[in-house]
PDB file of N, CA, C and O in Angstrom, chain B, residues numbered from 101:
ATOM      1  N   UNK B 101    -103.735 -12.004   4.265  1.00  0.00           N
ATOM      2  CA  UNK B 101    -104.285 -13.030   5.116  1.00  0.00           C
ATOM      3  C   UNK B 101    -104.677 -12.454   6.465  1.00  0.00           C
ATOM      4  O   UNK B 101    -105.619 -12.809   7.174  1.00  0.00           O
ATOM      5  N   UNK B 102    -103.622 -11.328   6.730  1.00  0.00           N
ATOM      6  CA  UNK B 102    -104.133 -11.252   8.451  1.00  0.00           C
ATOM      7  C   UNK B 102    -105.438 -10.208   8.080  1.00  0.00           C
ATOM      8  O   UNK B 102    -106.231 -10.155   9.020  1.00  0.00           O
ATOM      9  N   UNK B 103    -105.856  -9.298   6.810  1.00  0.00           N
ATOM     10  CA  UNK B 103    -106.758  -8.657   6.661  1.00  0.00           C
ATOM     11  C   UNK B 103    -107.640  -9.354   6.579  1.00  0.00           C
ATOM     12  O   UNK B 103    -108.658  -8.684   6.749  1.00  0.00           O
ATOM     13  N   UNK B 104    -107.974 -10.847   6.326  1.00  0.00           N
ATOM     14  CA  UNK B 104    -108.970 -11.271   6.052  1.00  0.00           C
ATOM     15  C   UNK B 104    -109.707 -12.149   7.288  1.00  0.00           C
ATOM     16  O   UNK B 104    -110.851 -12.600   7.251  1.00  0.00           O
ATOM     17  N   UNK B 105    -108.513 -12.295   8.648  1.00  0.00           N
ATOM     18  CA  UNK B 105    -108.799 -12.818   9.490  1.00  0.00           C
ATOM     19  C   UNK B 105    -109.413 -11.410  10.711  1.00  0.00           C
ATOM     20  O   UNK B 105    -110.207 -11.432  11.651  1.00  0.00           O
ATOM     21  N   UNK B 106    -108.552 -10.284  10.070  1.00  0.00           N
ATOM     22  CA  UNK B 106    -109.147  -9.156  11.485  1.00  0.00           C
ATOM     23  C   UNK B 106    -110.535  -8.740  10.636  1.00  0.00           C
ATOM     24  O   UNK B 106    -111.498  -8.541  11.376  1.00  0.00           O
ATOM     25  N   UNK B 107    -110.759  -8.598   9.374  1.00  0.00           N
ATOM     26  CA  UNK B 107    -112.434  -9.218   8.586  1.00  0.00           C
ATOM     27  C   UNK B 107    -113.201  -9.784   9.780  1.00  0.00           C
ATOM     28  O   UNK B 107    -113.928  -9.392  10.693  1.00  0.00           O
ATOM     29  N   UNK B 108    -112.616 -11.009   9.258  1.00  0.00           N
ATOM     30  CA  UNK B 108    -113.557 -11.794   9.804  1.00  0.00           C
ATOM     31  C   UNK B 108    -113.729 -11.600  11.558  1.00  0.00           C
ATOM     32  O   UNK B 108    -114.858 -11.793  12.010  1.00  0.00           O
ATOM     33  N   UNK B 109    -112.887 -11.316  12.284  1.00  0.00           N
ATOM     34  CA  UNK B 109    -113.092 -11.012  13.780  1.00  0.00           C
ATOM     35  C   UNK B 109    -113.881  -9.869  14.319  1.00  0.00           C
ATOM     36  O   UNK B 109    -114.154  -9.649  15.499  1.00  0.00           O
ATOM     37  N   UNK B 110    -114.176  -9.235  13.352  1.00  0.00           N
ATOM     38  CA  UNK B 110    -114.501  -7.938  13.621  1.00  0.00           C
ATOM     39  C   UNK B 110    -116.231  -8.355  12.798  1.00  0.00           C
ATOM     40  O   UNK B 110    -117.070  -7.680  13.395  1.00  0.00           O
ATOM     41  N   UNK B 111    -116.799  -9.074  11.866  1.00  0.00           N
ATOM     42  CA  UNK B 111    -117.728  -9.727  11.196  1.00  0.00           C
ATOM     43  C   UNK B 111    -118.327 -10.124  12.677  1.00  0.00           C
ATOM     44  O   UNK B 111    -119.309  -9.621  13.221  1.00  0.00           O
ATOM     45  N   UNK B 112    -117.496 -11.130  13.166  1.00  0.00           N
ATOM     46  CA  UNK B 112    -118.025 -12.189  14.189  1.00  0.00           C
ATOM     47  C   UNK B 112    -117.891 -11.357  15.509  1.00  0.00           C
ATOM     48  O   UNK B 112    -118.192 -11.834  16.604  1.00  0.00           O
ATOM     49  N   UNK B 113    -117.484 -10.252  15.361  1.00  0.00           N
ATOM     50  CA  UNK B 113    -117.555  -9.498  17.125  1.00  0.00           C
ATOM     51  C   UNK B 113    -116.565  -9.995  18.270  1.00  0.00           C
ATOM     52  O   UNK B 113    -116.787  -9.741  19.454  1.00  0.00           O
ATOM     53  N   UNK B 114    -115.430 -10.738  17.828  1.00  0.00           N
ATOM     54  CA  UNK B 114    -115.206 -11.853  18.163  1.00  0.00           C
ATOM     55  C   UNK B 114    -113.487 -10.979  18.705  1.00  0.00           C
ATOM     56  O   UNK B 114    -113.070  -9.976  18.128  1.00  0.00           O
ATOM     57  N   UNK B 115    -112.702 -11.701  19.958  1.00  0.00           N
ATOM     58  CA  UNK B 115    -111.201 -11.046  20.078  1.00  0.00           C
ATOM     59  C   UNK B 115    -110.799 -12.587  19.741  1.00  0.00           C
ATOM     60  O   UNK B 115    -109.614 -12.886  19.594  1.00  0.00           O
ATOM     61  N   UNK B 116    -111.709 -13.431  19.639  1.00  0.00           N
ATOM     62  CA  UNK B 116    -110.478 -14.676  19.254  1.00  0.00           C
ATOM     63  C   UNK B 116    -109.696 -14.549  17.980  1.00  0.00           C
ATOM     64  O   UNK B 116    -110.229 -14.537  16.871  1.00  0.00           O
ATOM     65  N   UNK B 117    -108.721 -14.478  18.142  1.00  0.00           N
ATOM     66  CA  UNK B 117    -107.672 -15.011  16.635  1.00  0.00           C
ATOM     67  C   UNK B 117    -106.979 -15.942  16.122  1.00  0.00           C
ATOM     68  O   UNK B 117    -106.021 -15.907  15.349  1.00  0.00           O
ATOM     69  N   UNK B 118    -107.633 -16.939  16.696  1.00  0.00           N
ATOM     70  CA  UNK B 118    -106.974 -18.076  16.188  1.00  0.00           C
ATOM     71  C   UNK B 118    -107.623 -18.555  14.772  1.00  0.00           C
ATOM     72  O   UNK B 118    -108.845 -18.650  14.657  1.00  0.00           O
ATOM     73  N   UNK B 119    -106.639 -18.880  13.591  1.00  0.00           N
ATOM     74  CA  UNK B 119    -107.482 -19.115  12.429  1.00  0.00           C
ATOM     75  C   UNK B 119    -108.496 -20.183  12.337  1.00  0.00           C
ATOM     76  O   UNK B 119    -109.468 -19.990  11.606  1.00  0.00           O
ATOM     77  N   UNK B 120    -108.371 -21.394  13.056  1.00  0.00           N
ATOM     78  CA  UNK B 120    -109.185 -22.691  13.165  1.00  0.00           C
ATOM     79  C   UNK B 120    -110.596 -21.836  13.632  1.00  0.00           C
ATOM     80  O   UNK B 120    -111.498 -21.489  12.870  1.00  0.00           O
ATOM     81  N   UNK B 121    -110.526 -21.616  15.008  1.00  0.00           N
ATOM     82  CA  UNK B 121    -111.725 -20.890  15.526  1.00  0.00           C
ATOM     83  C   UNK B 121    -112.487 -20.205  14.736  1.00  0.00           C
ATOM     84  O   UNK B 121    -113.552 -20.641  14.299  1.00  0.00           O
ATOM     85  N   UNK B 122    -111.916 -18.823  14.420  1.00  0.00           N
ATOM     86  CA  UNK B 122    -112.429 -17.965  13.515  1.00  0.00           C
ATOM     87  C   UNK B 122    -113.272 -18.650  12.411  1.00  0.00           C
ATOM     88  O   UNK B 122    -114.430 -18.432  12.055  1.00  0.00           O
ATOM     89  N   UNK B 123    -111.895 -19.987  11.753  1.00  0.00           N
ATOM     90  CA  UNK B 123    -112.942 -20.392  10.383  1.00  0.00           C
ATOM     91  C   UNK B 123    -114.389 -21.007  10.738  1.00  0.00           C
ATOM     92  O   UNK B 123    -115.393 -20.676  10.107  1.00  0.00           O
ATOM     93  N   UNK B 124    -114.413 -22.041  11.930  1.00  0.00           N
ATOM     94  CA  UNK B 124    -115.207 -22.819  12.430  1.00  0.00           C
ATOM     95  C   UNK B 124    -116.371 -21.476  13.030  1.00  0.00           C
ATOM     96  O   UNK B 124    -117.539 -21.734  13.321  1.00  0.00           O
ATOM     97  N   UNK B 125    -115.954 -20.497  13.099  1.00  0.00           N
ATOM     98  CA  UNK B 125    -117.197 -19.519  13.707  1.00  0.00           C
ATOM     99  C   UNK B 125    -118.018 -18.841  12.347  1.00  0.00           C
ATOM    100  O   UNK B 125    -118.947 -18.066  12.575  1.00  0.00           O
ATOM    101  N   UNK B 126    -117.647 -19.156  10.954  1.00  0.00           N
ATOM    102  CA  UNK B 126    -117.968 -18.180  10.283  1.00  0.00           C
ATOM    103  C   UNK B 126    -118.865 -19.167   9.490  1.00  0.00           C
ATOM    104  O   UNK B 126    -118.687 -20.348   9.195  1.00  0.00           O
ATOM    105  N   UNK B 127    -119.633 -18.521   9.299  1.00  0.00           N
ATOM    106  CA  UNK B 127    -120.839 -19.071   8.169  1.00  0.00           C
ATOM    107  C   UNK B 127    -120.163 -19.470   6.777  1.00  0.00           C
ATOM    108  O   UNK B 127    -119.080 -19.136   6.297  1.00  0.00           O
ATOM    109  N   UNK B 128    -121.514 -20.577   6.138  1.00  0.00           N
ATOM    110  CA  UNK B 128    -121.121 -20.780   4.985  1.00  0.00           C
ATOM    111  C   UNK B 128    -121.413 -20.121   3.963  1.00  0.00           C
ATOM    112  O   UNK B 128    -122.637 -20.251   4.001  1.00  0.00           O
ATOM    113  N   UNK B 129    -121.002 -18.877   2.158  1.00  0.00           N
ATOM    114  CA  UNK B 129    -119.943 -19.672   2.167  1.00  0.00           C
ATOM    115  C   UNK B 129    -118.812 -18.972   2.859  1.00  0.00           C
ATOM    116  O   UNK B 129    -117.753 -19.069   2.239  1.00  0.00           O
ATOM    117  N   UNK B 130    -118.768 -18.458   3.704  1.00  0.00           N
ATOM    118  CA  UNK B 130    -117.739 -17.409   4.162  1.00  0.00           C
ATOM    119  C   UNK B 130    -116.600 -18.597   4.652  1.00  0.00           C
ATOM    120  O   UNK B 130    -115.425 -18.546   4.287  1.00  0.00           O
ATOM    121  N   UNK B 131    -117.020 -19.427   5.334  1.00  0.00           N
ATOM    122  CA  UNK B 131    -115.981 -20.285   5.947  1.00  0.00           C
ATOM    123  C   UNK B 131    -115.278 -21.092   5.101  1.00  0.00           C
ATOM    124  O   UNK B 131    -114.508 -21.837   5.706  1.00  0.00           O
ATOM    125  N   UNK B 132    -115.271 -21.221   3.749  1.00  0.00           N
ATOM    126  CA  UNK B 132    -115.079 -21.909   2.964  1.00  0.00           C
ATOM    127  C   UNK B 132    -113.723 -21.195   2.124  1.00  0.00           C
ATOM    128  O   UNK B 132    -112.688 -21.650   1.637  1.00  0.00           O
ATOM    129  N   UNK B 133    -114.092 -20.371   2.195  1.00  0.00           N
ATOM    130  CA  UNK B 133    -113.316 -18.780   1.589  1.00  0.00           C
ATOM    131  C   UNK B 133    -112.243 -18.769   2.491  1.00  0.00           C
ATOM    132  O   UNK B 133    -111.144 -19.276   2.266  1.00  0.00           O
ATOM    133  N   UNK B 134    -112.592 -18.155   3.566  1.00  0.00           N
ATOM    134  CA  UNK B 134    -111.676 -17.977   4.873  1.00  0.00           C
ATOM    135  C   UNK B 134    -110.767 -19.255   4.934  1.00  0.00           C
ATOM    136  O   UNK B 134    -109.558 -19.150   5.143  1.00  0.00           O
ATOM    137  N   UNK B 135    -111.180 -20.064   4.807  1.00  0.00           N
ATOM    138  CA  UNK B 135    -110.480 -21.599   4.557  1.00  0.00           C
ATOM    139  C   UNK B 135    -109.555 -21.677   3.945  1.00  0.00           C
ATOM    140  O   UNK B 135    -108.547 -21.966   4.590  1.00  0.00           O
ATOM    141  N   UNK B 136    -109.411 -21.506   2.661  1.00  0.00           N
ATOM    142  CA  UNK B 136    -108.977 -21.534   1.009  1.00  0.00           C
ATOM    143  C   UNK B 136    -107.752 -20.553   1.073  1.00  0.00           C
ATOM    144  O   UNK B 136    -106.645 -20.821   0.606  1.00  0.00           O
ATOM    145  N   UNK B 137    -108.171 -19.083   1.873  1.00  0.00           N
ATOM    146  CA  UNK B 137    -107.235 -18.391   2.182  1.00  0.00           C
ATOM    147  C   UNK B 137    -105.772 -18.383   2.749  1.00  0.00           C
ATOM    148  O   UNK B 137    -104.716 -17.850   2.409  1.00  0.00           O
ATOM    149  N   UNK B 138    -106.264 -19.381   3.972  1.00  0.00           N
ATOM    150  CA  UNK B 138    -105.846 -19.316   4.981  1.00  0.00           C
ATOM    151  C   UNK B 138    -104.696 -20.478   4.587  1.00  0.00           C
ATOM    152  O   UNK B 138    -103.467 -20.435   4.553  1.00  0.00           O
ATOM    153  N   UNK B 139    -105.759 -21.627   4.282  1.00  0.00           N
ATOM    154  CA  UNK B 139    -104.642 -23.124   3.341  1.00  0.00           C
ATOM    155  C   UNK B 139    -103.686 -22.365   2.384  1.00  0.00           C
ATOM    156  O   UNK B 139    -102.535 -22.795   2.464  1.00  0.00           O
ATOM    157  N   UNK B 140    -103.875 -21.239   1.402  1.00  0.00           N
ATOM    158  CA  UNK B 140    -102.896 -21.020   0.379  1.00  0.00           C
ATOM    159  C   UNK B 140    -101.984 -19.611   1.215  1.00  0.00           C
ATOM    160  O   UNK B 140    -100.818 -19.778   1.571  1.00  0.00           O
ATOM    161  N   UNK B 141    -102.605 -18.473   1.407  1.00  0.00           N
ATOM    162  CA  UNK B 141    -101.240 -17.898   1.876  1.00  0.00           C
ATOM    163  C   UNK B 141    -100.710 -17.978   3.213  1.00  0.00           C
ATOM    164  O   UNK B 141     -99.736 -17.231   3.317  1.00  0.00           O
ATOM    165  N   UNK B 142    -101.007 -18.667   4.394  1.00  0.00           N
ATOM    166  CA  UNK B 142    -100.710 -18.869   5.391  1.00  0.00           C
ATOM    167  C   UNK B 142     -99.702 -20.198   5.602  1.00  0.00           C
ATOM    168  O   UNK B 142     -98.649 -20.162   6.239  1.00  0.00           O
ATOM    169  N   UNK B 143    -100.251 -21.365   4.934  1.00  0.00           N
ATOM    170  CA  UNK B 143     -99.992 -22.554   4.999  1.00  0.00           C
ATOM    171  C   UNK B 143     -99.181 -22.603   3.895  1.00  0.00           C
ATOM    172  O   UNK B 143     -98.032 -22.322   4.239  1.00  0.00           O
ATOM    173  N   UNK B 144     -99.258 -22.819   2.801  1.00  0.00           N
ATOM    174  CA  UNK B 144     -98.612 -23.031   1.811  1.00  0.00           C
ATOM    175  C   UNK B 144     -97.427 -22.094   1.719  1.00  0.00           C
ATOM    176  O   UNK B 144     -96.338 -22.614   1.964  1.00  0.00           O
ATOM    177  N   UNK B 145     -97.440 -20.659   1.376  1.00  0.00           N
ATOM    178  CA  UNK B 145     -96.897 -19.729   0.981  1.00  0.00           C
ATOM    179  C   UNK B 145     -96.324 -19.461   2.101  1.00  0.00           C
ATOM    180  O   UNK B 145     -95.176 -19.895   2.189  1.00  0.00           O
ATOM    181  N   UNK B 146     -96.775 -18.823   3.103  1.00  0.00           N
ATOM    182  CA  UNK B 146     -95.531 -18.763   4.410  1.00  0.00           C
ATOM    183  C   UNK B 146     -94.773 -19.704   5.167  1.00  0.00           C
ATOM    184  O   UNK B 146     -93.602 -20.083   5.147  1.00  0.00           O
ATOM    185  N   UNK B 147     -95.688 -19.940   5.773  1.00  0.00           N
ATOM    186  CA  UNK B 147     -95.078 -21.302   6.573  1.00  0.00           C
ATOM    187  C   UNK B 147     -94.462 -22.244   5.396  1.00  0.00           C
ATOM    188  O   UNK B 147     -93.285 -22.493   5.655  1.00  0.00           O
ATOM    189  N   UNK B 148     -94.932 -22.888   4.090  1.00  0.00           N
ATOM    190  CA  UNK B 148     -93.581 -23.739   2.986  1.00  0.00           C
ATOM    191  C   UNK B 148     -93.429 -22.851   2.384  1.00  0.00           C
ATOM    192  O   UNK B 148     -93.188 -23.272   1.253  1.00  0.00           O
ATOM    193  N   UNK B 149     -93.414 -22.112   2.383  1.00  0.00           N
ATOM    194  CA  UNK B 149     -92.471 -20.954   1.012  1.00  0.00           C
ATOM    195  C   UNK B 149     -93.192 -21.566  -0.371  1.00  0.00           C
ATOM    196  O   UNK B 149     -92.331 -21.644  -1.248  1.00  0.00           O
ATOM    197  N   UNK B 150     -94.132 -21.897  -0.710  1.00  0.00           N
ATOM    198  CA  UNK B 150     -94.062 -23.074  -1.836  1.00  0.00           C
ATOM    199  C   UNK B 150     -94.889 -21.760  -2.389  1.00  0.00           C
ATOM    200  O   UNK B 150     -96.089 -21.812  -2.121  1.00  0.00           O
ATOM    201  N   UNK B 151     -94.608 -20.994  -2.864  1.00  0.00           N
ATOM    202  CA  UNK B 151     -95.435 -20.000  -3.707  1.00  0.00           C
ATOM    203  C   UNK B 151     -94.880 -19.676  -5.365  1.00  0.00           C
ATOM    204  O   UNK B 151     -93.671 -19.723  -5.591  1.00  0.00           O
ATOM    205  N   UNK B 152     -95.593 -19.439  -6.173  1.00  0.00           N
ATOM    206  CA  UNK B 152     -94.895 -19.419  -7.588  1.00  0.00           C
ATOM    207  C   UNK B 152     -94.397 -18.288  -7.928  1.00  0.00           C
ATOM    208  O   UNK B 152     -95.008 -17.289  -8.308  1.00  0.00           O
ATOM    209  N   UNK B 153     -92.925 -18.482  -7.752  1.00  0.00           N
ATOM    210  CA  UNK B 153     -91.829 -17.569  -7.737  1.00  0.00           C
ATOM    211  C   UNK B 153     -91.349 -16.644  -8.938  1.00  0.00           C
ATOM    212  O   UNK B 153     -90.603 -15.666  -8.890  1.00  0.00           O
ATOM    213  N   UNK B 154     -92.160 -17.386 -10.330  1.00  0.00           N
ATOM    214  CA  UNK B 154     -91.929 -17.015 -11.402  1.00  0.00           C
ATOM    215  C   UNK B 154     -92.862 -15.550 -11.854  1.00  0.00           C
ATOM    216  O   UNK B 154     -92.569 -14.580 -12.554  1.00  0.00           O
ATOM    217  N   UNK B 155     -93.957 -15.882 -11.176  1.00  0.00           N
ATOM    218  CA  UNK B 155     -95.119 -14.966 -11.109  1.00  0.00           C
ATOM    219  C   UNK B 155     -95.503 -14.345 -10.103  1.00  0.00           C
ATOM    220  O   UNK B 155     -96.710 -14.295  -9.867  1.00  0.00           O
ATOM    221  N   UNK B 156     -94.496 -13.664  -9.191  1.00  0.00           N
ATOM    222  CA  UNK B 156     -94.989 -13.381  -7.803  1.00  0.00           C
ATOM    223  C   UNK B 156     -95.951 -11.951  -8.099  1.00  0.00           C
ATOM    224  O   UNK B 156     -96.982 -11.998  -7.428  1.00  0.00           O
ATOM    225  N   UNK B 157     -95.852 -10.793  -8.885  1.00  0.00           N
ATOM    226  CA  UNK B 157     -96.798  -9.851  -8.947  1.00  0.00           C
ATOM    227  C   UNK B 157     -97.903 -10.462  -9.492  1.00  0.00           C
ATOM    228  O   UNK B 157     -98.830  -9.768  -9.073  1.00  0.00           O
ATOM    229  N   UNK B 158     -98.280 -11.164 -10.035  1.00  0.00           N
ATOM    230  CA  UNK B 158     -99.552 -11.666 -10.324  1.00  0.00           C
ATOM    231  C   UNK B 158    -100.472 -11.958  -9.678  1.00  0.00           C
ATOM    232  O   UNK B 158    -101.642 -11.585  -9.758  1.00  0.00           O
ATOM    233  N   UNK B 159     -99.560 -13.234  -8.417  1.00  0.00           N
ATOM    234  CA  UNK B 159     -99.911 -13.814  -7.650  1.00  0.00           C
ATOM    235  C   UNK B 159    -100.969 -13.717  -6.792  1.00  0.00           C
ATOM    236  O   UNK B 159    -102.038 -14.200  -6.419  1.00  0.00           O
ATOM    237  N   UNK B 160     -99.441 -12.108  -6.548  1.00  0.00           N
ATOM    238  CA  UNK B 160     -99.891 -10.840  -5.396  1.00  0.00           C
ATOM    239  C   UNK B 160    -101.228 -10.424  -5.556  1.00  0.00           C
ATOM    240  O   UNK B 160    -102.140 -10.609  -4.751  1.00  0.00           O
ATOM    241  N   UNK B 161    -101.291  -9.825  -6.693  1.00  0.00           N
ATOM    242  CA  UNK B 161    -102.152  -9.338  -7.478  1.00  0.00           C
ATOM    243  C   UNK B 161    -103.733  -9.820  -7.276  1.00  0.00           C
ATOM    244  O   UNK B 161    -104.807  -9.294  -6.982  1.00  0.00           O
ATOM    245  N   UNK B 162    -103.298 -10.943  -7.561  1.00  0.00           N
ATOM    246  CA  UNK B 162    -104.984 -12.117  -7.355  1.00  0.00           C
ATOM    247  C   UNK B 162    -105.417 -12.203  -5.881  1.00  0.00           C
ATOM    248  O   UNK B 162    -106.503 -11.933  -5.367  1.00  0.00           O
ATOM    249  N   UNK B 163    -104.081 -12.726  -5.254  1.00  0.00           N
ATOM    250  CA  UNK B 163    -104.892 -12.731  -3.558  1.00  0.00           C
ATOM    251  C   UNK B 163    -105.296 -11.274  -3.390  1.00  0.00           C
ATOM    252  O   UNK B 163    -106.409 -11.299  -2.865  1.00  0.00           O
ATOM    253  N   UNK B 164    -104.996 -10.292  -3.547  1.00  0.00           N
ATOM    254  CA  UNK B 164    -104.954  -9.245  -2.802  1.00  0.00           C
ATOM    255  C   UNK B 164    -106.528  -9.038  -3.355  1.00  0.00           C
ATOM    256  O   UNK B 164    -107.519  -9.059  -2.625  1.00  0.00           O
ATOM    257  N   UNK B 165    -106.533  -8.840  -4.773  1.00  0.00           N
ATOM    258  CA  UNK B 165    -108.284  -8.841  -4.996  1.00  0.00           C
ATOM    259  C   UNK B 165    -109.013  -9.653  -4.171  1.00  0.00           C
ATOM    260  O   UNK B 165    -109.789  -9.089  -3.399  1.00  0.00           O
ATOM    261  N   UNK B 166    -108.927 -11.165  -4.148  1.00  0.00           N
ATOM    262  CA  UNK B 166    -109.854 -12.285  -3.803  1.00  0.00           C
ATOM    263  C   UNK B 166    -109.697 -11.933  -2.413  1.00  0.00           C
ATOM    264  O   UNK B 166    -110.903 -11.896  -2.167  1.00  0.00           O
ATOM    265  N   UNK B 167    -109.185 -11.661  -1.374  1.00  0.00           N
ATOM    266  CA  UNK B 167    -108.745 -11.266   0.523  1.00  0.00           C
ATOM    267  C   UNK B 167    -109.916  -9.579   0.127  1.00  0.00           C
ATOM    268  O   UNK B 167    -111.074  -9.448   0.525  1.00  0.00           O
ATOM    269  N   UNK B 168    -109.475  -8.999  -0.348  1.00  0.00           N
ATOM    270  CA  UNK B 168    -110.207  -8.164  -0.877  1.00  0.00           C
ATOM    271  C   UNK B 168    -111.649  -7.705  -0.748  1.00  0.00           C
ATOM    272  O   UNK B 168    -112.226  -6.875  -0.045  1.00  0.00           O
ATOM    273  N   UNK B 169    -112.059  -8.675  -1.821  1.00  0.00           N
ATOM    274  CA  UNK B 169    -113.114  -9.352  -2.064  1.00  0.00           C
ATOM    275  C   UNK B 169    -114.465  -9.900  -0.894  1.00  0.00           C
ATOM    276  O   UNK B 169    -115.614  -9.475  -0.775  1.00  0.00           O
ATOM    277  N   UNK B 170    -113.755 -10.960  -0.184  1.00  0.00           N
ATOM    278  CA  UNK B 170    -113.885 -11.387   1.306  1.00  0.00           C
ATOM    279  C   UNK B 170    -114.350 -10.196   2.412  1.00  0.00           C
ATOM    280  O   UNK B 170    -115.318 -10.177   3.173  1.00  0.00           O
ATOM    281  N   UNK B 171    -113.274  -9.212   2.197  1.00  0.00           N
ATOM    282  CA  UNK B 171    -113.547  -8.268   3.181  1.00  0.00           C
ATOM    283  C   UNK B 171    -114.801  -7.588   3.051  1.00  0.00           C
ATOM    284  O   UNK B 171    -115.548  -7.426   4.016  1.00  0.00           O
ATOM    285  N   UNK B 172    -115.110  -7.109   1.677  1.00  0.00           N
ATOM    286  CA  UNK B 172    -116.066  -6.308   1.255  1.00  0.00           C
ATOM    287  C   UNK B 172    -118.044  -7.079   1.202  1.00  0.00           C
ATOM    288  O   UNK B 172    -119.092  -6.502   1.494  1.00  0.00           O
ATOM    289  N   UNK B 173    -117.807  -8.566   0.696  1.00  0.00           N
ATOM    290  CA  UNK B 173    -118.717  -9.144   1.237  1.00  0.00           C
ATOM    291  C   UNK B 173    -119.189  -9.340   3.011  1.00  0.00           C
ATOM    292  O   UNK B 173    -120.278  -9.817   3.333  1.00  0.00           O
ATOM    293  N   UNK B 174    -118.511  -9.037   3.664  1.00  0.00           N
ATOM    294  CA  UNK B 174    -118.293  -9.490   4.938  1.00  0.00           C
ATOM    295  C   UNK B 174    -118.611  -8.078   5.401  1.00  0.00           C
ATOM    296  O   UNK B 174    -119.399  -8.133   6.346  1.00  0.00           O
ATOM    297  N   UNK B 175    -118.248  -6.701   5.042  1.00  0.00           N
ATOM    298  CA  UNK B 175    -118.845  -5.594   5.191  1.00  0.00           C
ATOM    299  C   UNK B 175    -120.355  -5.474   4.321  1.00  0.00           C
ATOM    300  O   UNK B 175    -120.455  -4.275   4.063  1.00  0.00           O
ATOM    301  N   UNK B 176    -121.051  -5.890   4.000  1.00  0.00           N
ATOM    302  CA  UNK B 176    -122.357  -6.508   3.146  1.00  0.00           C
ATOM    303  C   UNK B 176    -123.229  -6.579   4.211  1.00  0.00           C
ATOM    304  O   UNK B 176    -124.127  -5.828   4.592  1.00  0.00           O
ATOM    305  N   UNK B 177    -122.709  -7.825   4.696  1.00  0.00           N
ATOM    306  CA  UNK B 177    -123.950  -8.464   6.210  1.00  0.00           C
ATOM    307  C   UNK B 177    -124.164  -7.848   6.930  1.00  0.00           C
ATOM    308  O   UNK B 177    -124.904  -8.203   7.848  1.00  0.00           O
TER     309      UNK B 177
END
């Protein structure tokens, strides 16, 4: 998550880090993404712990591609 927010700050030229800002500065669909991110491992998963415990390498596994992913489109533009 924080790779996908210093992404995006560094995309936007930007020293703000606040996640609201950042999302609200980023184009669509980037902001949508950045969004999605931010709602599942920031919100959900850290701050409630509510992450699926049964499958945590998987999990891992998927965000880390999809944050990934994000970064590499975002090095594109």
């Amino acid at each position: 998550m924080h790779a996908a927010r210093i992404a995006a700050m560094t995309y936007l030229s930007t020293e703000v880090s606040r996640w609201g800002l950042i999302r609200r500065m980023l184009p669509e669909p980037y902001r949508e993404e950045f969004k999605e991110i931010i709602n599942v491992l920031h919100i959900k998963y850290f701050y409630h712990g509510d992450y699926p415990k049964d499958s945590i390498k998987k999990e891992f596994e998927y965000w880390c591609s999809k944050v990934g992913y994000f970064i590499h489109k975002l090095e594109k533009l």
